[in-house]
C-alpha positions, 0 to 999 in steps of 0.5 A: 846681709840681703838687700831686698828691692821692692817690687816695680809696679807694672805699668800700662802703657806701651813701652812706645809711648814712653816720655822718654821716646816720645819727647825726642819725637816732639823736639825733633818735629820742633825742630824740622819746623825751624828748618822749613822757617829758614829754608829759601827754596819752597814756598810750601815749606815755609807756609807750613813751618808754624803749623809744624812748629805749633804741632811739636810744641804742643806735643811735647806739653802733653807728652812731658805729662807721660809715665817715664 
């Protein structure tokens, strides 16, 4: 008895810009923006943490749109 598996479509996109990659890129920026909130030693840091926060957030909203 012989199974046969369909054929996978070939998809455009890199293989960088995978969901997969690229949401672990989004949390991880999320991340390092809580960081800089929490940090007490640079003014600098803190100033940019919402930005960097922000960034990540609405990365990871378009990025959960990409192909696996």
């Amino acid at each position: 008895m012989t199974t046969i598996q369909p054929a996978r479509r070939k998809s455009r996109w890199p293989t960088w810009a995978r969901r997969g990659l690229m949401e672990n890129i989004a949390t991880a920026i999320i991340a390092i923006g809580f960081l800089m909130l929490f940090q007490s030693f640079a003014l600098a840091l803190y100033s940019y943490s919402f930005v960097t926060m922000l960034a990540g957030t609405a990365m990871f909203i378009i990025v959960s749109k990409f192909p696996e």
